[in-house]
Short mmCIF file of the C-alpha atoms (twelve columns), coordinates in Angstrom:
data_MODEL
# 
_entry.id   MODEL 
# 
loop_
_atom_site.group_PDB 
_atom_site.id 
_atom_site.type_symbol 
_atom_site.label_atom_id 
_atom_site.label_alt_id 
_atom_site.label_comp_id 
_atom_site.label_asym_id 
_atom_site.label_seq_id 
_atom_site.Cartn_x 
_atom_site.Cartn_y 
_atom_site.Cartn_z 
_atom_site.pdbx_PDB_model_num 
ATOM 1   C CA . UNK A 1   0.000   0.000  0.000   1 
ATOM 2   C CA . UNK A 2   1.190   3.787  -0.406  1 
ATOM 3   C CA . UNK A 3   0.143   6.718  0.833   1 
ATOM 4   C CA . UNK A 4   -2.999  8.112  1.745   1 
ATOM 5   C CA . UNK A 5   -4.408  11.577 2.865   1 
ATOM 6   C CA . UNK A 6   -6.721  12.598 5.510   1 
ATOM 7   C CA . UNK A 7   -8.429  15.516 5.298   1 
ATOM 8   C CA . UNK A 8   -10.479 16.775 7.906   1 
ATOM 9   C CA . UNK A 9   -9.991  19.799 10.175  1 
ATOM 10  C CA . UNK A 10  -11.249 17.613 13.511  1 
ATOM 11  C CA . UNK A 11  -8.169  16.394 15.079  1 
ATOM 12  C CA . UNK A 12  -9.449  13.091 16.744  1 
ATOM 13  C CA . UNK A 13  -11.160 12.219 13.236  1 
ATOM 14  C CA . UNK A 14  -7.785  12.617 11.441  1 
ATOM 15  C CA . UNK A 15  -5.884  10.479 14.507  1 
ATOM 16  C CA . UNK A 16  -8.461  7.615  14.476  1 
ATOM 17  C CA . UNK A 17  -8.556  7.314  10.674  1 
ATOM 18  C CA . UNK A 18  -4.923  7.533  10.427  1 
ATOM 19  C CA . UNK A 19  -4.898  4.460  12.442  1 
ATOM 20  C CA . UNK A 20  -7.563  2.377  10.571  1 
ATOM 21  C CA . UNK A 21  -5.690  3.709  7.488   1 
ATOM 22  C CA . UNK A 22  -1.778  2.330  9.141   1 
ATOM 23  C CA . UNK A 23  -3.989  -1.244 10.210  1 
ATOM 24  C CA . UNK A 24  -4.537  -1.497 6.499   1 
ATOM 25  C CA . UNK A 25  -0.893  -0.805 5.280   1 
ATOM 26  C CA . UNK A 26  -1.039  2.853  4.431   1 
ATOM 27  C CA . UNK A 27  1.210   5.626  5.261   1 
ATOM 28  C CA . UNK A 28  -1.313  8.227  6.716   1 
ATOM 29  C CA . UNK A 29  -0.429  11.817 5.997   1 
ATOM 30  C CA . UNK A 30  -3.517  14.619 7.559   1 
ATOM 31  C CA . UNK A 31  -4.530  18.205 6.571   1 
ATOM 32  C CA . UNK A 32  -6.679  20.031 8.194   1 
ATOM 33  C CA . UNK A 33  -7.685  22.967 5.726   1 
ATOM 34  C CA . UNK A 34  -8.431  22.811 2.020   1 
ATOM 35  C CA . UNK A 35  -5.187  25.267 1.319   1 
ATOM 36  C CA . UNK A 36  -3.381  22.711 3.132   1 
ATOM 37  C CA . UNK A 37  -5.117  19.521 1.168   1 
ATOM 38  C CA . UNK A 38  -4.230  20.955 -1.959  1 
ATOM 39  C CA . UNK A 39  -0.400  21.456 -1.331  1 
ATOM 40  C CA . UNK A 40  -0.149  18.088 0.244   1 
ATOM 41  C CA . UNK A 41  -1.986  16.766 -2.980  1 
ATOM 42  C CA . UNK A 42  0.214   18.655 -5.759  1 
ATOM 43  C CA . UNK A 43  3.654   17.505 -3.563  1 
ATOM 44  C CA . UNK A 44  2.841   13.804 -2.969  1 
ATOM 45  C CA . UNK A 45  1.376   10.617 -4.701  1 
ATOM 46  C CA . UNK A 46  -1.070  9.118  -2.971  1 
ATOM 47  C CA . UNK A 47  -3.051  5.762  -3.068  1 
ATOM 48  C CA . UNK A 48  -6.567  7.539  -2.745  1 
ATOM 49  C CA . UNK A 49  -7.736  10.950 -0.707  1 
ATOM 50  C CA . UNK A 50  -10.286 10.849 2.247   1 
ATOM 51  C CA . UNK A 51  -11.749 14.275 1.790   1 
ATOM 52  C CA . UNK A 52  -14.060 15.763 4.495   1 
ATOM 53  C CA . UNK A 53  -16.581 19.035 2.828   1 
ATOM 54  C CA . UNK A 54  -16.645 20.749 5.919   1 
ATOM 55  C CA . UNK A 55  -13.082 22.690 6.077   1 
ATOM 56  C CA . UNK A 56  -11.853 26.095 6.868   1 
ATOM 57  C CA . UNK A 57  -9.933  27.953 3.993   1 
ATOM 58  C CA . UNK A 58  -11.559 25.929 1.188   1 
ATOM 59  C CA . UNK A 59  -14.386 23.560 1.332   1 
ATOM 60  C CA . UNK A 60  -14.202 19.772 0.378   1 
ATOM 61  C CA . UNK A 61  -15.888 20.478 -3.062  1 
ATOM 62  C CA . UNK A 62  -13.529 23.370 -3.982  1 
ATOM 63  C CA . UNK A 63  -10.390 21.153 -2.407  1 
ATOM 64  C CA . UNK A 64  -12.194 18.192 -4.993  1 
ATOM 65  C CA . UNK A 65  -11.706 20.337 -8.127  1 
ATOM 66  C CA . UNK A 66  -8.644  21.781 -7.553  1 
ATOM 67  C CA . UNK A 67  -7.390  18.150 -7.538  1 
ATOM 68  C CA . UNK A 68  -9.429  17.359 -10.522 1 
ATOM 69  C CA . UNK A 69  -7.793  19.800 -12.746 1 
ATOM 70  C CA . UNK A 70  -4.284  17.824 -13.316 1 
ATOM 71  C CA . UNK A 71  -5.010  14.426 -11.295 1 
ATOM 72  C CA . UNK A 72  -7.116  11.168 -11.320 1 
ATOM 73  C CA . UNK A 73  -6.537  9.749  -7.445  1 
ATOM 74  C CA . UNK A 74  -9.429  7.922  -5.995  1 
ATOM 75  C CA . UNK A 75  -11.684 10.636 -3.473  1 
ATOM 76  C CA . UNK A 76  -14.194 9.458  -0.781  1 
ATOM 77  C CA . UNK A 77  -16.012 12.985 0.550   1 
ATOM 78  C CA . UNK A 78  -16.875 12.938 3.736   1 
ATOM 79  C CA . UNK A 79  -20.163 14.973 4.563   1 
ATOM 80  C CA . UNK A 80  -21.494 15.391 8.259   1 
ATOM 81  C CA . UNK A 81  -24.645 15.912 6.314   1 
ATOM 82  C CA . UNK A 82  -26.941 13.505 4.292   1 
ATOM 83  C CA . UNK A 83  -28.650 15.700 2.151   1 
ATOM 84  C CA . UNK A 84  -28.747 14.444 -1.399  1 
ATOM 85  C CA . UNK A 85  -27.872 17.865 -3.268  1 
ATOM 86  C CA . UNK A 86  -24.315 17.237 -1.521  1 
ATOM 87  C CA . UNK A 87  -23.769 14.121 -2.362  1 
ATOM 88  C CA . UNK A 88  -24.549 14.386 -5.958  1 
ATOM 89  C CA . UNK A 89  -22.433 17.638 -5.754  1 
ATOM 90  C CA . UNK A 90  -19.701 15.817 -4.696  1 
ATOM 91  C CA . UNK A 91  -20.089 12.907 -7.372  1 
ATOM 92  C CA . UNK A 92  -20.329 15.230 -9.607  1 
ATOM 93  C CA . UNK A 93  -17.348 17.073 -9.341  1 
ATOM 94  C CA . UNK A 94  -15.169 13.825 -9.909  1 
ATOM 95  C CA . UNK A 95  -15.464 12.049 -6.381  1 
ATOM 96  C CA . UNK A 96  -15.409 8.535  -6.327  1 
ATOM 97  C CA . UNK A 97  -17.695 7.732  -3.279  1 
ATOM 98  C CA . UNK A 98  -18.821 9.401  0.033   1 
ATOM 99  C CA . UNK A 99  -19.480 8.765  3.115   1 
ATOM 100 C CA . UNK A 100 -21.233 10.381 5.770   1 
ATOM 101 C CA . UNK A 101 -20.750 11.284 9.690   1 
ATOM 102 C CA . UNK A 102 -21.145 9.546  11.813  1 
ATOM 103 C CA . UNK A 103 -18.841 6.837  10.821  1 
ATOM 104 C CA . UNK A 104 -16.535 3.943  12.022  1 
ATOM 105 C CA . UNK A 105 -12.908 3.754  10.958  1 
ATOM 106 C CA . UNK A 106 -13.794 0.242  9.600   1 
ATOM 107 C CA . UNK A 107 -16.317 1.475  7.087   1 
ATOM 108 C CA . UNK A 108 -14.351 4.022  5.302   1 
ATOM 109 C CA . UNK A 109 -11.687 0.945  5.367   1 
ATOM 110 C CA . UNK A 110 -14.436 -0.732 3.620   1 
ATOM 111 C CA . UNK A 111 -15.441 1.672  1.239   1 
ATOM 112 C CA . UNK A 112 -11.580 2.574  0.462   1 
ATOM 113 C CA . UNK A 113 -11.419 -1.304 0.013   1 
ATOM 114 C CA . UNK A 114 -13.906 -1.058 -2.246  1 
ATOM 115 C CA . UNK A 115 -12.943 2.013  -4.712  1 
ATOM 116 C CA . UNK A 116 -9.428  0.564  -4.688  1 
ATOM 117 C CA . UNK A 117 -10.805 -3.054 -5.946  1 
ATOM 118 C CA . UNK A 118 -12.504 -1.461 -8.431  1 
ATOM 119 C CA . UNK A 119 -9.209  0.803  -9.965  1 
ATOM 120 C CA . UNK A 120 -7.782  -2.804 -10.001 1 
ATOM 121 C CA . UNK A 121 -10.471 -4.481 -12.387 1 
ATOM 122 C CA . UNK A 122 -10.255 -2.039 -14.653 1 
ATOM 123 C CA . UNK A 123 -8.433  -2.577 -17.869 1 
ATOM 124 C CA . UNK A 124 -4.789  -2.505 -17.580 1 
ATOM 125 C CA . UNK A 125 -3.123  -3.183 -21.161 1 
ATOM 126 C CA . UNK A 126 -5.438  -1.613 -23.106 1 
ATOM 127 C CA . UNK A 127 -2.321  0.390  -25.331 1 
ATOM 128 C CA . UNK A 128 -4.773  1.048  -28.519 1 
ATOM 129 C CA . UNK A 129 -6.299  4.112  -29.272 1 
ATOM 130 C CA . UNK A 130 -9.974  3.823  -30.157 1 
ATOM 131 C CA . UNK A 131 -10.986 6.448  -32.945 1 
ATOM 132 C CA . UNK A 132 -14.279 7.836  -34.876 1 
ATOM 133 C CA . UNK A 133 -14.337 10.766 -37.013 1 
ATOM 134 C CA . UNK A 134 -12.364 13.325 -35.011 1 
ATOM 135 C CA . UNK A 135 -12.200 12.003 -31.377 1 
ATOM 136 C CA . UNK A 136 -9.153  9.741  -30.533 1 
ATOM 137 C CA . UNK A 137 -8.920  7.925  -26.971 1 
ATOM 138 C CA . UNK A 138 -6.125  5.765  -25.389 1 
ATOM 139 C CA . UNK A 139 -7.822  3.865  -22.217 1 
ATOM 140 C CA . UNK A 140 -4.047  3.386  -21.076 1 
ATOM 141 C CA . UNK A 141 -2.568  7.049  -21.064 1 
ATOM 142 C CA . UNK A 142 -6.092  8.885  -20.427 1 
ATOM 143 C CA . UNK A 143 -5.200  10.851 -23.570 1 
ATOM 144 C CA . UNK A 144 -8.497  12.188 -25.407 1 
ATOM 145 C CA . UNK A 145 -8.806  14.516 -28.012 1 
ATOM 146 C CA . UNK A 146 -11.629 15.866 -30.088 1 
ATOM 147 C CA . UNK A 147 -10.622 17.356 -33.525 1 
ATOM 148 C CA . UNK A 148 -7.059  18.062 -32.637 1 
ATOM 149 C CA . UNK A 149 -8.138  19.606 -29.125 1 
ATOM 150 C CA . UNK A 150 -6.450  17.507 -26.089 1 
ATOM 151 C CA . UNK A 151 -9.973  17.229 -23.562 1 
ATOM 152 C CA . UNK A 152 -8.817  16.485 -20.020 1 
ATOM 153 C CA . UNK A 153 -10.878 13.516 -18.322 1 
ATOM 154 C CA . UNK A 154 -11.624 11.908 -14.936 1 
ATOM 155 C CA . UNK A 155 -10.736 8.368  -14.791 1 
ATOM 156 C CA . UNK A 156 -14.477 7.019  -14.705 1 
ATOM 157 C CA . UNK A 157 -15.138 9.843  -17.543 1 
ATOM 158 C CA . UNK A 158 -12.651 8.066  -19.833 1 
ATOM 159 C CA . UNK A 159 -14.007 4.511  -18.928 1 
ATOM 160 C CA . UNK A 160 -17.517 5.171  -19.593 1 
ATOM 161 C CA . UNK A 161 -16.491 7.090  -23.264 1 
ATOM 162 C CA . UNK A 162 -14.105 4.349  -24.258 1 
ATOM 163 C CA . UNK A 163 -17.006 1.487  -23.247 1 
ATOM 164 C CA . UNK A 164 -19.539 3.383  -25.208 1 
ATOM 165 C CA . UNK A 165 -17.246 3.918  -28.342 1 
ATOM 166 C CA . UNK A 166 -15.970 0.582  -27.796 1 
ATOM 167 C CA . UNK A 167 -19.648 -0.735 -28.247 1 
ATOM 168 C CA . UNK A 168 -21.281 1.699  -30.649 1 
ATOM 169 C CA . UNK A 169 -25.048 1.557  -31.004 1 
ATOM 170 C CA . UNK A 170 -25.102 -0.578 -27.879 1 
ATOM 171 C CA . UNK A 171 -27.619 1.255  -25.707 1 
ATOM 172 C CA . UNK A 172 -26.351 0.377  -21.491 1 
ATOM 173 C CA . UNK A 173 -28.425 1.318  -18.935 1 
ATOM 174 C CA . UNK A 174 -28.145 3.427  -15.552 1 
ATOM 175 C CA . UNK A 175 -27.478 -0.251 -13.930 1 
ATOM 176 C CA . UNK A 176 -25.405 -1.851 -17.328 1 
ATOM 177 C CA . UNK A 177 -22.910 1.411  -16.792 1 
ATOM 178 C CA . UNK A 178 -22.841 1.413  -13.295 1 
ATOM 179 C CA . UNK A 179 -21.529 -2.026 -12.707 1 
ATOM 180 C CA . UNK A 180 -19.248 -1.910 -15.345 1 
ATOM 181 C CA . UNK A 181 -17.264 0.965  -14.172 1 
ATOM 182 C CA . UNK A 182 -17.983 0.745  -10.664 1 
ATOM 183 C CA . UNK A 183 -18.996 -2.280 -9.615  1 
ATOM 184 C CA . UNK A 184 -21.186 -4.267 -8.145  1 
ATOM 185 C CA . UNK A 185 -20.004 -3.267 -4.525  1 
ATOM 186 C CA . UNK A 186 -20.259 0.375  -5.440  1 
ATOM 187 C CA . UNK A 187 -22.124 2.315  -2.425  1 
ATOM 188 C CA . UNK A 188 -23.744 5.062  -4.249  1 
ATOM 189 C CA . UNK A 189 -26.725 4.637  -6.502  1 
ATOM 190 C CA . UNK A 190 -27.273 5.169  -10.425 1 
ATOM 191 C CA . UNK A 191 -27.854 8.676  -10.235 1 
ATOM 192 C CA . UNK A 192 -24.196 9.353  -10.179 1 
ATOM 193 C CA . UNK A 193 -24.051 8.030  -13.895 1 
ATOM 194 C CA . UNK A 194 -26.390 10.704 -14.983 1 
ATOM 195 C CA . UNK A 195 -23.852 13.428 -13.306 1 
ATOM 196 C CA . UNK A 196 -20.929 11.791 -15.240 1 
ATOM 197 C CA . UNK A 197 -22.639 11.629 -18.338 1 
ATOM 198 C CA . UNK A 198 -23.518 15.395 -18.347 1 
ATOM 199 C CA . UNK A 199 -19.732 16.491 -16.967 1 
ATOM 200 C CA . UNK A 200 -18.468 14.001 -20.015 1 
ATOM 201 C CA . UNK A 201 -20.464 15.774 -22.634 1 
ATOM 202 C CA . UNK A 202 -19.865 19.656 -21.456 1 
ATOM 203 C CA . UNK A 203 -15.881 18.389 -22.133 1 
ATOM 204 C CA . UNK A 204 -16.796 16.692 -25.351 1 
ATOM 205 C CA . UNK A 205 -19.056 19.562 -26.464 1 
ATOM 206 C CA . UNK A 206 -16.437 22.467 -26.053 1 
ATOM 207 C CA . UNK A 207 -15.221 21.146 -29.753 1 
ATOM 208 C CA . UNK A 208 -17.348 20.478 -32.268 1 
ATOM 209 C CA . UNK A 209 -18.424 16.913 -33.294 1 
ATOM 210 C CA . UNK A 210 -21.183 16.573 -35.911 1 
ATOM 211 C CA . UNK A 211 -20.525 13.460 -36.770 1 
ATOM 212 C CA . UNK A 212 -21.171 11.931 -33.171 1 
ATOM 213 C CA . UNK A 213 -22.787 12.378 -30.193 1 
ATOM 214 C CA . UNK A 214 -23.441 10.510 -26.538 1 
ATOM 215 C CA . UNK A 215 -27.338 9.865  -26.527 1 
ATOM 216 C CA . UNK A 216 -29.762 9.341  -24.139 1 
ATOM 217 C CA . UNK A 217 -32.419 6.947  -25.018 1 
ATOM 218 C CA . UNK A 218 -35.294 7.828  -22.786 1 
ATOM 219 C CA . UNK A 219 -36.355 4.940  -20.417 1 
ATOM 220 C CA . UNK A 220 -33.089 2.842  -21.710 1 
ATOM 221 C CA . UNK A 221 -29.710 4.749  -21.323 1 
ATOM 222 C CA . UNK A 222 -26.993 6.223  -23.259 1 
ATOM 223 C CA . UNK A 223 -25.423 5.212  -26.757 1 
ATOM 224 C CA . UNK A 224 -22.462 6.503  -28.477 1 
ATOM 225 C CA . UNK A 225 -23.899 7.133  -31.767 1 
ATOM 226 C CA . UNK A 226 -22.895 8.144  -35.294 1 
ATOM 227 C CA . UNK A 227 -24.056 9.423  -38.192 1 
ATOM 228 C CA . UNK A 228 -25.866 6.338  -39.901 1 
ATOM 229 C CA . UNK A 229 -23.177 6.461  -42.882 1 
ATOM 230 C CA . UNK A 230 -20.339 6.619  -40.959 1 
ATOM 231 C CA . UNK A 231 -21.886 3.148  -38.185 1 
# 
């Protein structure tokens, strides 16, 4: 195991996590601000990030997309709240899972179990670049680009447009989509497809693609679909 960061600005959450975190093979490193999240985040590498909202200097969500902006690493939010607006927030913004207070140090074990198991089933030697008309994705780099134009993606972002290109015309479901990039021990529940599938196509859509589009088939799913000549 490597390293992993706590962030949460309540001492005695950081020390009892840290120890769940050491039980499990980690090397714990804490921050207890946002400004102090992101430095740690931008200096080391890190296994996955346990990211409480609820922070002084910047919030969990703004700590979220700062990361975002130049790295993939696994992110469990940590809410003291269960309303649903912040938990789709938070999924929304690239998170992987959340949890919220109160906890036990053995279930965000679990659920860090759990993201990490499902980094490790996804494709590994995938080296080919998948191409139609003018968008170009490698699986293995992360490197996606629309008509020339590089378009930076999370990790599940690029798995769900490389399964939908890899399977054009295939319509998956909510369900189909949600246990083939997350898993069938995935916490959350299908709504967090929906908030990947409109982050993916705001990147897609800032270049222009005519020729292809991500669908949604109303009461089925999503499709990646083509112009019927070019199927």
């Amino acid at each position: 195991m490597g390293k992993i960061l706590i962030a949460d600005d309540n001492l005695q959450i950081t020390k009892i996590l840290s120890e769940f975190a050491r039980k499990e093979g980690f090397e714990p490193l804490t921050a207890h601000d946002g400004e102090e999240a992101v430095q740690y985040s931008r200096q080391e590498q890190f296994e996955i990030i346990l990211l409480d909202v609820m922070m002084p200097k910047k919030d969990g969500f703004e700590v979220c997309r700062e990361i975002r902006k130049t790295s993939n690493v696994p992110i469990i939010m940590i809410t003291a709240r269960g309303e649903d607006f912040e938990r789709i927030m938070g999924l929304d913004i690239g998170a992987d899972d959340y949890i919220v207070k109160p906890f036990s140090g053995g279930e965000v074990m679990a659920r860090v179990r759990a993201v990490l198991r499902r980094l490790e089933r996804a494709p590994q030697d995938r080296l080919e670049t998948l191409s139609y008309d003018n968008l170009s994705v490698c699986l293995e780099s992360g490197f996606v680009s629309v008509g020339g134009t590089q378009v930076i993606l999370t990790k599940k972002e690029l798995e769900i447009l490389w399964l939908l290109l890899e399977n054009k015309e295939r319509i998956f479901s909510r369900d189909n989509l949600l246990n083939s990039i997350w898993g069938y021990d995935y916490y959350g529940d299908n709504r967090t497809v929906d908030s990947h599938i409109k982050r993916l196509r705001a990147k897609l859509d800032a270049v222009p693609h005519p020729e292809w589009q991500i669908k949604t088939i109303w009461g089925m799913g999503y499709k990646f679909e083509g112009k019927p000549n070019e199927v």
